[in-house]
Biopython code that builds the backbone (N, CA, C, O; Angstrom):
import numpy as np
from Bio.PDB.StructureBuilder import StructureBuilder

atoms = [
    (1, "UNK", "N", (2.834, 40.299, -11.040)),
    (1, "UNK", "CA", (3.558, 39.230, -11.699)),
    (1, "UNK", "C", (3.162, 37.910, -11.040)),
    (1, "UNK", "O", (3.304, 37.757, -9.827)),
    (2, "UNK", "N", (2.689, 37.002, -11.791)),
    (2, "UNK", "CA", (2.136, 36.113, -11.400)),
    (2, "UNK", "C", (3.475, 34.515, -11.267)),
    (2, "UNK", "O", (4.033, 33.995, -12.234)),
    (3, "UNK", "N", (3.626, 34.145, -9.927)),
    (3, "UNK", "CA", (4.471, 33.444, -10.031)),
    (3, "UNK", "C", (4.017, 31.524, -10.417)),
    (3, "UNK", "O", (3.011, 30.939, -10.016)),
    (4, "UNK", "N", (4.811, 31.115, -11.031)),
    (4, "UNK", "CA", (4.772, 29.775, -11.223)),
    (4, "UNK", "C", (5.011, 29.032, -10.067)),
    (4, "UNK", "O", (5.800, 29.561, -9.285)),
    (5, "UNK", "N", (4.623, 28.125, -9.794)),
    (5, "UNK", "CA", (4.800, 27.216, -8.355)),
    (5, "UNK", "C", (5.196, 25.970, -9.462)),
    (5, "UNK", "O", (4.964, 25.991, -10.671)),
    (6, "UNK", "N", (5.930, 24.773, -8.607)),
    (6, "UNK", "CA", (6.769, 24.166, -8.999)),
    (6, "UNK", "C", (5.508, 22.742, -9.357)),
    (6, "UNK", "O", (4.757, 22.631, -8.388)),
    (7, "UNK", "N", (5.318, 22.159, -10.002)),
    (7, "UNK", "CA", (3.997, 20.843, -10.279)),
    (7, "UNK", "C", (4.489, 19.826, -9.385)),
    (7, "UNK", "O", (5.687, 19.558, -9.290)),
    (8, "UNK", "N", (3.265, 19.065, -8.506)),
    (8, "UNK", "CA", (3.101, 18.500, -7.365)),
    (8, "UNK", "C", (2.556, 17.334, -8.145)),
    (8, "UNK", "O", (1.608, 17.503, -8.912)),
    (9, "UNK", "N", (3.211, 15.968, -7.951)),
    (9, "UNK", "CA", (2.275, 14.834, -7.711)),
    (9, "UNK", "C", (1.047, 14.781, -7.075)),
    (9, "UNK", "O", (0.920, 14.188, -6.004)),
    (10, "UNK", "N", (0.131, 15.342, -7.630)),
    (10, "UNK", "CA", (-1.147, 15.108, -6.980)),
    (10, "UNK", "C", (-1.144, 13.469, -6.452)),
    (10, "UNK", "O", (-0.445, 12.616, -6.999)),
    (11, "UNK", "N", (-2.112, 13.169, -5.214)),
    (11, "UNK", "CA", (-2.709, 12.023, -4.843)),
    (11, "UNK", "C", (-3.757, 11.677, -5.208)),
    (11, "UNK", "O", (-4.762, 12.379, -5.102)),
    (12, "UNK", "N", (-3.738, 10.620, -5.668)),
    (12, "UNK", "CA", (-5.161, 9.721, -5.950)),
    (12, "UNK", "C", (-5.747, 9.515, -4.324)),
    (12, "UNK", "O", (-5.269, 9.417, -3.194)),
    (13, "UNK", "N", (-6.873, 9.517, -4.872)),
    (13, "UNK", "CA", (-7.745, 8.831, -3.500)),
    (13, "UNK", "C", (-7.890, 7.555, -3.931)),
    (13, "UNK", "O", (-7.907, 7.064, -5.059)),
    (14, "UNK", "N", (-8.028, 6.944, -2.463)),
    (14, "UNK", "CA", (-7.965, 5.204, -2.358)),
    (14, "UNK", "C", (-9.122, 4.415, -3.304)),
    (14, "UNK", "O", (-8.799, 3.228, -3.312)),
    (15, "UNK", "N", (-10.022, 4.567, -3.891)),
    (15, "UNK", "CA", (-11.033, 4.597, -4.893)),
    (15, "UNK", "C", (-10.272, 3.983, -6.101)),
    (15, "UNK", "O", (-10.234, 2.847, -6.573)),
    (16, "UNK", "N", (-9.565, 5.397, -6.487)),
    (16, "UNK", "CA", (-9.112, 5.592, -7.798)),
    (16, "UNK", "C", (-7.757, 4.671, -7.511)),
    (16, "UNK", "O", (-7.140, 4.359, -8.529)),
    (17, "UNK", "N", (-7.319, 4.286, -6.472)),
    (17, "UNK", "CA", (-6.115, 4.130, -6.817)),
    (17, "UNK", "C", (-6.683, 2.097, -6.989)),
    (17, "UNK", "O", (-6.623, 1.678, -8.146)),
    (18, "UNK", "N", (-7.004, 1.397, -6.254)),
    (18, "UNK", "CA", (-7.951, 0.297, -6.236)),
    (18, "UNK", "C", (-8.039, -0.002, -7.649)),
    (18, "UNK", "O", (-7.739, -1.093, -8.134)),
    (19, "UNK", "N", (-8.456, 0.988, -8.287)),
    (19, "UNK", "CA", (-8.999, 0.535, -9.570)),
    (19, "UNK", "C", (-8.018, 0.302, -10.651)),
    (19, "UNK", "O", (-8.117, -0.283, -11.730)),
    (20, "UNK", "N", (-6.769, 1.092, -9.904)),
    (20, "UNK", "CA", (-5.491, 1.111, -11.464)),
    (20, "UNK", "C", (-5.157, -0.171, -11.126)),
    (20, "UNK", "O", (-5.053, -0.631, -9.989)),
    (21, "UNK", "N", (-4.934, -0.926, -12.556)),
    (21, "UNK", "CA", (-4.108, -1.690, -13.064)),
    (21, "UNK", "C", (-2.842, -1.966, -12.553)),
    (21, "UNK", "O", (-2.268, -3.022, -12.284)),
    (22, "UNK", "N", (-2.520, -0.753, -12.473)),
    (22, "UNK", "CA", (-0.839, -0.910, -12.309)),
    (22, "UNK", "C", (-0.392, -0.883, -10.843)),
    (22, "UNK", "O", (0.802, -0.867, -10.546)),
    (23, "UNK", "N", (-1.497, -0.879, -9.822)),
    (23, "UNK", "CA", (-1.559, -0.772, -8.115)),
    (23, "UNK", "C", (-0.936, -2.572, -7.318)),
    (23, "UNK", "O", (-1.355, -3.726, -7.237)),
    (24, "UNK", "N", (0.057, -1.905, -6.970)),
    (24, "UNK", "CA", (0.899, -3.187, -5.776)),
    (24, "UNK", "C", (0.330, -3.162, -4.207)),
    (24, "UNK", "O", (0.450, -2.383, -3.261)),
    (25, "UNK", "N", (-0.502, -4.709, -4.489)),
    (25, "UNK", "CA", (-0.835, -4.339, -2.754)),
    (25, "UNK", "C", (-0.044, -5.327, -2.401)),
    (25, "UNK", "O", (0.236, -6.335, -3.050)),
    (26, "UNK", "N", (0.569, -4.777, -0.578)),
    (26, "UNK", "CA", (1.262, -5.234, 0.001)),
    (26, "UNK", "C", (1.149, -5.323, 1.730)),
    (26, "UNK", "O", (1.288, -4.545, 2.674)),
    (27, "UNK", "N", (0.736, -7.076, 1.478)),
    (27, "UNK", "CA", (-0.103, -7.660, 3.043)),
    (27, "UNK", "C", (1.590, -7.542, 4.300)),
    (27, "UNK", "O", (2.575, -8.279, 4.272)),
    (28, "UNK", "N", (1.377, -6.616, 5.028)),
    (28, "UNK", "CA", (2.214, -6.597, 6.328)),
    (28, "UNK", "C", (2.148, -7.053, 7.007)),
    (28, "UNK", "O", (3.179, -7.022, 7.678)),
    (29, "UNK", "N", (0.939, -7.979, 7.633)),
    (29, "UNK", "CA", (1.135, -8.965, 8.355)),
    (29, "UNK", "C", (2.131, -9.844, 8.137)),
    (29, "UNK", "O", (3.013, -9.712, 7.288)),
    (30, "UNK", "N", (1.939, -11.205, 9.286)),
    (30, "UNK", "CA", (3.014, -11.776, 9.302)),
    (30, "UNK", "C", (2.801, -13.132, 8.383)),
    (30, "UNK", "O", (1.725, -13.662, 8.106)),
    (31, "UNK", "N", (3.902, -13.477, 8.055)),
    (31, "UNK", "CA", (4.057, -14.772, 7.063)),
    (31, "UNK", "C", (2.561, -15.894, 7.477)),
    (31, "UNK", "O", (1.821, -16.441, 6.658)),
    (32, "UNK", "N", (2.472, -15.976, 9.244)),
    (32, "UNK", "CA", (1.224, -16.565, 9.049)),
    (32, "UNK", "C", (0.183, -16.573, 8.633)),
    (32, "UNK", "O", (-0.293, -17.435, 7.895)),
    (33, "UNK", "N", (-0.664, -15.012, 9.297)),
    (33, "UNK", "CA", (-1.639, -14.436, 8.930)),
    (33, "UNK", "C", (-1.569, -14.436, 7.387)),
    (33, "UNK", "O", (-2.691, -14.733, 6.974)),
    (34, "UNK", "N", (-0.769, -14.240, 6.436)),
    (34, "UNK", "CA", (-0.834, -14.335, 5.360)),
    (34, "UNK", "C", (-1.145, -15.615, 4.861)),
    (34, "UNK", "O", (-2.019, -15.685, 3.997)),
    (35, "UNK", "N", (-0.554, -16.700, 5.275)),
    (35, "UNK", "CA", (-0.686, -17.915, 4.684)),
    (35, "UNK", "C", (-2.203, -18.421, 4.761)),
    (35, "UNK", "O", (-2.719, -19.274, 4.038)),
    (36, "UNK", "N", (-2.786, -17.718, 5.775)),
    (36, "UNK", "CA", (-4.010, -18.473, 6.204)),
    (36, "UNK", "C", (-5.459, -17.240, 5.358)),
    (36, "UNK", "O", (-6.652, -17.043, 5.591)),
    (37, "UNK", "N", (-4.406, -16.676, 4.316)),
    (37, "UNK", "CA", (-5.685, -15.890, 3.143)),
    (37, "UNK", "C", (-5.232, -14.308, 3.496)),
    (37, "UNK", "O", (-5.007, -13.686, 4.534)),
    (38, "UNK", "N", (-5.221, -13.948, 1.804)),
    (38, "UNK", "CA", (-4.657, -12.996, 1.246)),
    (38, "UNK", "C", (-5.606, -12.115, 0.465)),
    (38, "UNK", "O", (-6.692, -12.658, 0.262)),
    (39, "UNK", "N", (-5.469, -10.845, -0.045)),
    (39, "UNK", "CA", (-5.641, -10.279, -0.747)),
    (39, "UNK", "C", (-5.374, -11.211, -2.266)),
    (39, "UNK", "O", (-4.545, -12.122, -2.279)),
    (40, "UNK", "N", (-6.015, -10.922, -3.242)),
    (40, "UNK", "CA", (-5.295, -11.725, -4.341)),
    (40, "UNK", "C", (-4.601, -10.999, -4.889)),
    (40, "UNK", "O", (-5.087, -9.937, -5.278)),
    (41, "UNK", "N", (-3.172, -11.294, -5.138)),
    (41, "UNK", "CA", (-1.778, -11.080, -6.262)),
    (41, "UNK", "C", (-1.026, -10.086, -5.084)),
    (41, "UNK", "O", (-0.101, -9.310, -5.328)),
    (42, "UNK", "N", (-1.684, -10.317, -3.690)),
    (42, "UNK", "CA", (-0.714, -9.457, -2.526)),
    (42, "UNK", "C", (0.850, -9.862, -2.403)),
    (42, "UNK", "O", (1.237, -11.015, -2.591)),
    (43, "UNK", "N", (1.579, -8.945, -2.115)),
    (43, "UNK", "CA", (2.774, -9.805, -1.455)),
    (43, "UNK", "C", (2.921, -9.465, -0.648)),
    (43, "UNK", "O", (2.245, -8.484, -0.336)),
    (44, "UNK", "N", (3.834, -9.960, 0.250)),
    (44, "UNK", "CA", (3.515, -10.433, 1.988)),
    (44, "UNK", "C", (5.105, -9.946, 2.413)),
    (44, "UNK", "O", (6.080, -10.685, 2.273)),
    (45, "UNK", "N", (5.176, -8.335, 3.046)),
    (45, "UNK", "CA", (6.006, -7.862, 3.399)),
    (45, "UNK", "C", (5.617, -7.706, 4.647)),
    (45, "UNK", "O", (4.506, -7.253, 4.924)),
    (46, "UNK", "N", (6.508, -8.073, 5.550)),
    (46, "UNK", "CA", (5.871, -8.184, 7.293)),
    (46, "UNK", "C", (6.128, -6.629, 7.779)),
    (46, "UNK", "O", (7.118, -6.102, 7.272)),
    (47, "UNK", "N", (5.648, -6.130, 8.352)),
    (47, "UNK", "CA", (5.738, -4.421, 8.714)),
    (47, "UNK", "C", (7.396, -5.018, 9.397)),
    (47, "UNK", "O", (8.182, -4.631, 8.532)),
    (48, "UNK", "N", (7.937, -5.488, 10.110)),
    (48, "UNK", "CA", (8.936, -5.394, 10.926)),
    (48, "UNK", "C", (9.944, -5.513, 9.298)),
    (48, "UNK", "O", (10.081, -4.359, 8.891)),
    (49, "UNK", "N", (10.296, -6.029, 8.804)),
    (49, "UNK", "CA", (10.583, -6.254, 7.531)),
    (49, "UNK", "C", (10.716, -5.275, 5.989)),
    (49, "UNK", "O", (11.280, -5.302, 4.895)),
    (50, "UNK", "N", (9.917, -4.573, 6.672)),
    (50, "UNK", "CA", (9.309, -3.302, 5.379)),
    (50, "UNK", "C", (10.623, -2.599, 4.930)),
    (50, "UNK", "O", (10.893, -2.497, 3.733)),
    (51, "UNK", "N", (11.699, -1.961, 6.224)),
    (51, "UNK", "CA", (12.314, -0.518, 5.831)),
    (51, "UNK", "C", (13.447, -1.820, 5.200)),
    (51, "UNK", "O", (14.193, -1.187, 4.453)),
    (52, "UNK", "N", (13.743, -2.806, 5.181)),
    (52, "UNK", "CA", (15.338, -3.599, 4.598)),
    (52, "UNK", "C", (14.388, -3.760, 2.816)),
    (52, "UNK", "O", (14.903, -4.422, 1.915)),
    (53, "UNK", "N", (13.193, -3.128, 2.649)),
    (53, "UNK", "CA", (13.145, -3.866, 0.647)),
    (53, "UNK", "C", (12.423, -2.143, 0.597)),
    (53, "UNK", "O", (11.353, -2.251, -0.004)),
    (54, "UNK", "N", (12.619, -0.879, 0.953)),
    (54, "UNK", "CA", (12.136, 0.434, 0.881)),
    (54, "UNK", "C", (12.827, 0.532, -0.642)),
    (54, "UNK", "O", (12.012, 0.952, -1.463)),
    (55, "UNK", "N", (14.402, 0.182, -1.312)),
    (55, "UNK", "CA", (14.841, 0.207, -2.392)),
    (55, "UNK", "C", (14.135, -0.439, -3.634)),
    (55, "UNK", "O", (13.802, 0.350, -4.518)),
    (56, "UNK", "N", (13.905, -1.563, -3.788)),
    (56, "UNK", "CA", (12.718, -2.656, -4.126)),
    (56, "UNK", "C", (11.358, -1.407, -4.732)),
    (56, "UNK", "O", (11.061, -0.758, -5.734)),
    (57, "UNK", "N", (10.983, -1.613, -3.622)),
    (57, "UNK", "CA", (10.088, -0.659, -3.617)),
    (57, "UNK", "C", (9.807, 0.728, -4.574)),
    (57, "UNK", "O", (8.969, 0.951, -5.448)),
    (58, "UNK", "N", (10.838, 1.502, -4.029)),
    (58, "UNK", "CA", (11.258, 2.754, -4.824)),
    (58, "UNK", "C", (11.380, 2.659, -6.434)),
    (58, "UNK", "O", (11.212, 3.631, -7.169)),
    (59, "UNK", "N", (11.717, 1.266, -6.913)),
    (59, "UNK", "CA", (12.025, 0.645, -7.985)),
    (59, "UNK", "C", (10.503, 0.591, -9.014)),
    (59, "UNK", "O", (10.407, 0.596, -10.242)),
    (60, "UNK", "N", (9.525, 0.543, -8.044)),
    (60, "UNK", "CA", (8.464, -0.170, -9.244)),
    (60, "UNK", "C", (7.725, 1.217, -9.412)),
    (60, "UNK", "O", (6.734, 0.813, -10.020)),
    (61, "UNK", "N", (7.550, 2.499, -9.292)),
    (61, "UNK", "CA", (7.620, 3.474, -9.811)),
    (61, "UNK", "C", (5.823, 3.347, -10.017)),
    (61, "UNK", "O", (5.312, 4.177, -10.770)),
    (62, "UNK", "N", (4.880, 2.276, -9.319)),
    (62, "UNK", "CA", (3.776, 2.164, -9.276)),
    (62, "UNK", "C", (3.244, 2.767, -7.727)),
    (62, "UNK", "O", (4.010, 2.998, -6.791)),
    (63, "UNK", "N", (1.459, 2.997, -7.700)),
    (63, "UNK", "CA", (0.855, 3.039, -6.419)),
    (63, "UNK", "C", (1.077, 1.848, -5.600)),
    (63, "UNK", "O", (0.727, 0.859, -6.244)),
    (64, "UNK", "N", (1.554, 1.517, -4.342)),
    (64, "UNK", "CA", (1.516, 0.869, -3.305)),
    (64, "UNK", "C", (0.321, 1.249, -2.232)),
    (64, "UNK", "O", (0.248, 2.316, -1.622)),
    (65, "UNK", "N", (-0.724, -0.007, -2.123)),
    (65, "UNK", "CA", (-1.698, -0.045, -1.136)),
    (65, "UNK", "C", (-1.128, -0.990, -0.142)),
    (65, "UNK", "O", (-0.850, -2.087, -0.627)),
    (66, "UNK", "N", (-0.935, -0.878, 0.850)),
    (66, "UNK", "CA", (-0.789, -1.606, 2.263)),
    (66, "UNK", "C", (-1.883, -1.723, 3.244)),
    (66, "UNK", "O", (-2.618, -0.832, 3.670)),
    (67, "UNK", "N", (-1.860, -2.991, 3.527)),
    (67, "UNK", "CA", (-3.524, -3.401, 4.240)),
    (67, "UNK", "C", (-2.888, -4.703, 5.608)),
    (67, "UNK", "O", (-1.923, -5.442, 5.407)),
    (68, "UNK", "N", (-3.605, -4.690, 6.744)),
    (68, "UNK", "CA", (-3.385, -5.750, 7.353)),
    (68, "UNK", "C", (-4.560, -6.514, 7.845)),
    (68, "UNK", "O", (-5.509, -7.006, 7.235)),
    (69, "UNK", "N", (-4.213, -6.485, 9.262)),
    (69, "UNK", "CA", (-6.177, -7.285, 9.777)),
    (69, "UNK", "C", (-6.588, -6.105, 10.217)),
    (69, "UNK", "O", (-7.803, -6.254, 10.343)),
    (70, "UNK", "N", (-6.248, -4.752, 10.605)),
    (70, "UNK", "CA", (-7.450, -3.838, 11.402)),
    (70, "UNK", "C", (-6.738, -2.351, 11.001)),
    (70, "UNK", "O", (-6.996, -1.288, 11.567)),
    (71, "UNK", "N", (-5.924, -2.507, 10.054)),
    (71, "UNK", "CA", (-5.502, -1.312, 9.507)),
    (71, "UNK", "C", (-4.581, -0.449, 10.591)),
    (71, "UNK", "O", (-4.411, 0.760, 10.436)),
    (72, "UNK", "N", (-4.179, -0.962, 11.365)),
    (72, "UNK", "CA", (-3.205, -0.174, 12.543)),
    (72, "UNK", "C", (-1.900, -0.121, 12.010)),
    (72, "UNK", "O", (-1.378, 0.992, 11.951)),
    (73, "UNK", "N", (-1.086, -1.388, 11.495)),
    (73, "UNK", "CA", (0.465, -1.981, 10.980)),
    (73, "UNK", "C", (0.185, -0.872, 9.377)),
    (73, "UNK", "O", (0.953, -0.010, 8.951)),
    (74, "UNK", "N", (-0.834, -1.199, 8.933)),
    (74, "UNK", "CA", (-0.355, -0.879, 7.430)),
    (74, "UNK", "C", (-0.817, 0.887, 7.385)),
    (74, "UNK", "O", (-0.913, 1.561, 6.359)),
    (75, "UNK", "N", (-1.065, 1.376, 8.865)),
    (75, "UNK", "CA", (-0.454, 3.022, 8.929)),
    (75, "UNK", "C", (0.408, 3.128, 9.742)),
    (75, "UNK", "O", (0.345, 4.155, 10.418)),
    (76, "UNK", "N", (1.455, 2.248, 10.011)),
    (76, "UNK", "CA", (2.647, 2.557, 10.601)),
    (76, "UNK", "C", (3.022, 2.514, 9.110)),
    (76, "UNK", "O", (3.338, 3.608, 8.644)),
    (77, "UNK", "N", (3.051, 1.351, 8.176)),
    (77, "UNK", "CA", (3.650, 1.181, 7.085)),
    (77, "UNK", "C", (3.922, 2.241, 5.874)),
    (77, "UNK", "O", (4.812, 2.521, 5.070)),
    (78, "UNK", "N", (2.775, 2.603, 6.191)),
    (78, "UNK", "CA", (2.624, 4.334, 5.344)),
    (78, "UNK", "C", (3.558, 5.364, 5.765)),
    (78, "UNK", "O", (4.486, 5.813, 5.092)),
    (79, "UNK", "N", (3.239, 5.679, 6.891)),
    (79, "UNK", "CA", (3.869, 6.354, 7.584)),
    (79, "UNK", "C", (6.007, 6.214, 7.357)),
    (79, "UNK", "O", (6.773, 7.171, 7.244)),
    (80, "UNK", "N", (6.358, 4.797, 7.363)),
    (80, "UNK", "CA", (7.675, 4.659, 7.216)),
    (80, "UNK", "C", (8.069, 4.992, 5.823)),
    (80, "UNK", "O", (8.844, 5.945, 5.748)),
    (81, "UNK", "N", (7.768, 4.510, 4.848)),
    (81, "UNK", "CA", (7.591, 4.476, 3.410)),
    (81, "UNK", "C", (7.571, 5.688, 2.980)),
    (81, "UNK", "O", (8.490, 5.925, 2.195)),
    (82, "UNK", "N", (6.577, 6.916, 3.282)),
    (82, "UNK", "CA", (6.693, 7.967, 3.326)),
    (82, "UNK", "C", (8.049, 8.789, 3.910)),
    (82, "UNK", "O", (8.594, 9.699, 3.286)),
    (83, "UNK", "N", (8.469, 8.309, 5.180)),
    (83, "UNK", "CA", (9.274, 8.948, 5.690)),
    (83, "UNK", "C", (10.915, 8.666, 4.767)),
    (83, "UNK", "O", (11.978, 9.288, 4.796)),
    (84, "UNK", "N", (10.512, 7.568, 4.084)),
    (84, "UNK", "CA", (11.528, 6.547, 3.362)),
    (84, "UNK", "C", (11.681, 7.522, 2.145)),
    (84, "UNK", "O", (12.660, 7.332, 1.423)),
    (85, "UNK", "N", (10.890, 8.467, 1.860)),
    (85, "UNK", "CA", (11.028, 8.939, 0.308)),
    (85, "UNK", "C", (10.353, 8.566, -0.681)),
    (85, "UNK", "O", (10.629, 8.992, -1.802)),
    (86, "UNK", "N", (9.084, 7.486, -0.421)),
    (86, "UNK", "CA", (8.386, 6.716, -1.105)),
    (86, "UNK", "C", (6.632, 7.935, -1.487)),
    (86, "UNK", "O", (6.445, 8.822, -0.654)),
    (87, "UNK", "N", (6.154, 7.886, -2.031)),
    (87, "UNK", "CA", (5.539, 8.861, -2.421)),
    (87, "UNK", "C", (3.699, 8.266, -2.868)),
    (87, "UNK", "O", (2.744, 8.796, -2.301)),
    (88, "UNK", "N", (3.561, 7.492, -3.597)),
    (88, "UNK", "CA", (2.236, 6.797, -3.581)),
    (88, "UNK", "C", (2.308, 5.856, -3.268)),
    (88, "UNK", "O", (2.705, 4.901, -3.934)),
    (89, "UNK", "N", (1.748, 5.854, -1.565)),
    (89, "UNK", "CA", (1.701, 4.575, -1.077)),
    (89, "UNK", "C", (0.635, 5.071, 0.217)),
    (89, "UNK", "O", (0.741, 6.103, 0.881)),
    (90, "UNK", "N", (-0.257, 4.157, 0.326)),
    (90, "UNK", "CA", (-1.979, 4.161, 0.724)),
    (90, "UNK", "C", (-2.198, 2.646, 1.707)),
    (90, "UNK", "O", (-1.966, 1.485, 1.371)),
    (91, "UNK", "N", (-2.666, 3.125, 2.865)),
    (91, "UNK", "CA", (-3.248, 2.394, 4.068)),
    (91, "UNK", "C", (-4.901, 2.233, 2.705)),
    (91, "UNK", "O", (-5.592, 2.919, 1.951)),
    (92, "UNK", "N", (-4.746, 1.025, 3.132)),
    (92, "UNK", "CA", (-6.004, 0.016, 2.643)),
    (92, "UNK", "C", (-6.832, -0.135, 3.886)),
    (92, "UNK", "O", (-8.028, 0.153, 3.929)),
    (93, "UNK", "N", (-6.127, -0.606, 4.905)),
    (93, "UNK", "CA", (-6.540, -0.242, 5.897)),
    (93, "UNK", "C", (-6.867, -1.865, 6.228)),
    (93, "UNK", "O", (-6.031, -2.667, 5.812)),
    (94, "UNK", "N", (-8.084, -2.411, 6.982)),
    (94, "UNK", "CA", (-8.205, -3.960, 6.775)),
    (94, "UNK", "C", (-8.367, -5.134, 6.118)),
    (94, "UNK", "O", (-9.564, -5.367, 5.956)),
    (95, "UNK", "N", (-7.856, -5.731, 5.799)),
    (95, "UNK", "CA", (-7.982, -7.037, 4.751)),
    (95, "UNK", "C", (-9.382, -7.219, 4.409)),
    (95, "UNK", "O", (-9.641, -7.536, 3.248)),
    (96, "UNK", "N", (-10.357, -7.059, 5.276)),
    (96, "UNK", "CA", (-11.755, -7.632, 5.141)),
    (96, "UNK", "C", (-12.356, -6.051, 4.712)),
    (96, "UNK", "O", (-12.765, -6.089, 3.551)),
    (97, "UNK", "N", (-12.446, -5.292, 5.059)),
    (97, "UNK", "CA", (-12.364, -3.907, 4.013)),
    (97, "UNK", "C", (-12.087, -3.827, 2.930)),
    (97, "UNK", "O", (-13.027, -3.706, 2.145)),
    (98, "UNK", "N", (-10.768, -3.852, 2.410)),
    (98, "UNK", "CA", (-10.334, -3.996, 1.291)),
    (98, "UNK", "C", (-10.913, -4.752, 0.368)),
    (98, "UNK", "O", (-11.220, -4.280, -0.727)),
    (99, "UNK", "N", (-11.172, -6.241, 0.755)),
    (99, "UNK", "CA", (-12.094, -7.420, 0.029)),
    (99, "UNK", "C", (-13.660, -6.666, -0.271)),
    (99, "UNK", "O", (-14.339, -7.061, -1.219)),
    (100, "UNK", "N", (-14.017, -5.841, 0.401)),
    (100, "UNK", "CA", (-15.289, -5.166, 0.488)),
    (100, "UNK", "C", (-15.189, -3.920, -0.600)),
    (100, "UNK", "O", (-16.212, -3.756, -1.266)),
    (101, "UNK", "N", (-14.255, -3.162, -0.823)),
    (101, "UNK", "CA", (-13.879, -2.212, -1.568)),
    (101, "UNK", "C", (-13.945, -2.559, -3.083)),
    (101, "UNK", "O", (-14.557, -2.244, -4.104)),
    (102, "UNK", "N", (-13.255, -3.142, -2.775)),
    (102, "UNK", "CA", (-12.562, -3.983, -4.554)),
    (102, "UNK", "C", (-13.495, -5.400, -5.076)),
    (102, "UNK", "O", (-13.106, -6.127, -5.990)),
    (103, "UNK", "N", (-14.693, -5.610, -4.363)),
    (103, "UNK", "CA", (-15.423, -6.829, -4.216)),
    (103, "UNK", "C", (-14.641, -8.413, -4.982)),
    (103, "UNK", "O", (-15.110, -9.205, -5.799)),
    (104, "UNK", "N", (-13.241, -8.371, -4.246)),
    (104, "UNK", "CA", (-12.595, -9.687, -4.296)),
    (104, "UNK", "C", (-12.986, -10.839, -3.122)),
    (104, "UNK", "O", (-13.601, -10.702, -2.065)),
    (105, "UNK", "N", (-12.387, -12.005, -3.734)),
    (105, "UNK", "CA", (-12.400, -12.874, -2.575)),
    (105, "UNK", "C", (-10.881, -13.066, -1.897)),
    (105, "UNK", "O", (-9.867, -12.787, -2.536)),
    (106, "UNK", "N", (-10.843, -13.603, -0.455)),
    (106, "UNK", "CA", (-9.427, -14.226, 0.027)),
    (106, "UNK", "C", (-8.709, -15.052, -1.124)),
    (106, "UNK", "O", (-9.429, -15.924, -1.611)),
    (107, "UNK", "N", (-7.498, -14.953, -1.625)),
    (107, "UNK", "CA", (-6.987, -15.740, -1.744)),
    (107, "UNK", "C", (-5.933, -17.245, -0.785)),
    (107, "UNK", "O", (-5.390, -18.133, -1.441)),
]
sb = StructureBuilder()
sb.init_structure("model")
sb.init_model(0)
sb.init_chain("A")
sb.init_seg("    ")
for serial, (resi, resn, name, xyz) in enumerate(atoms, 1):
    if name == "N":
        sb.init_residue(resn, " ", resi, " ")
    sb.init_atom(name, np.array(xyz, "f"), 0.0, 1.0, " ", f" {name:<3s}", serial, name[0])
structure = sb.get_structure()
């Protein structure tokens, strides 16, 4: 008897997820580092800051990429988010990476 297993949100890989439309990236650095050039259409949630808008979050029912300057903050950020109940959400890893990935410029 062959049993049914329960269907899993598969994960996109960071590729595929880059490319959707419907993908929220979100710069964890701090209000400065942000001001001084961004990802374009990023918003600027400071990692210390992250777990008080996890509701927010939970809300937009889209992939979340998180990126900073060297990709260290935005895998703590994963890491919380996840632990938060949050489910597609992806270390981008460094700002200047990311710009390299997605061949954007700073905003």
């Amino acid at each position: 008897m062959e049993r049914s297993s329960p269907k899993r949100k598969t994960m996109k890989n960071l590729q595929d997820v880059l490319q959707d439309a419907q993908t929220k990236f979100v710069d964890v650095r701090s209000a400065q580092e942000f001001q001084s050039g961004h990802f374009p259409g990023a918003q600027n949630i400071p990692l210390d800051t992250l777990l008080d808008v996890t509701d927010e979050l939970k809300e937009l029912h889209q992939p979340i990429v998180l990126y900073c300057r060297s990709g260290a903050r935005s895998a703590s950020a994963v890491m919380l988010l996840k632990e938060a109940g949050l489910e597609e959400v992806y270390n981008g890893g460094a700002l200047e990476s990311l710009l390299l990935l997605t061949q954007k410029n700073l905003n």
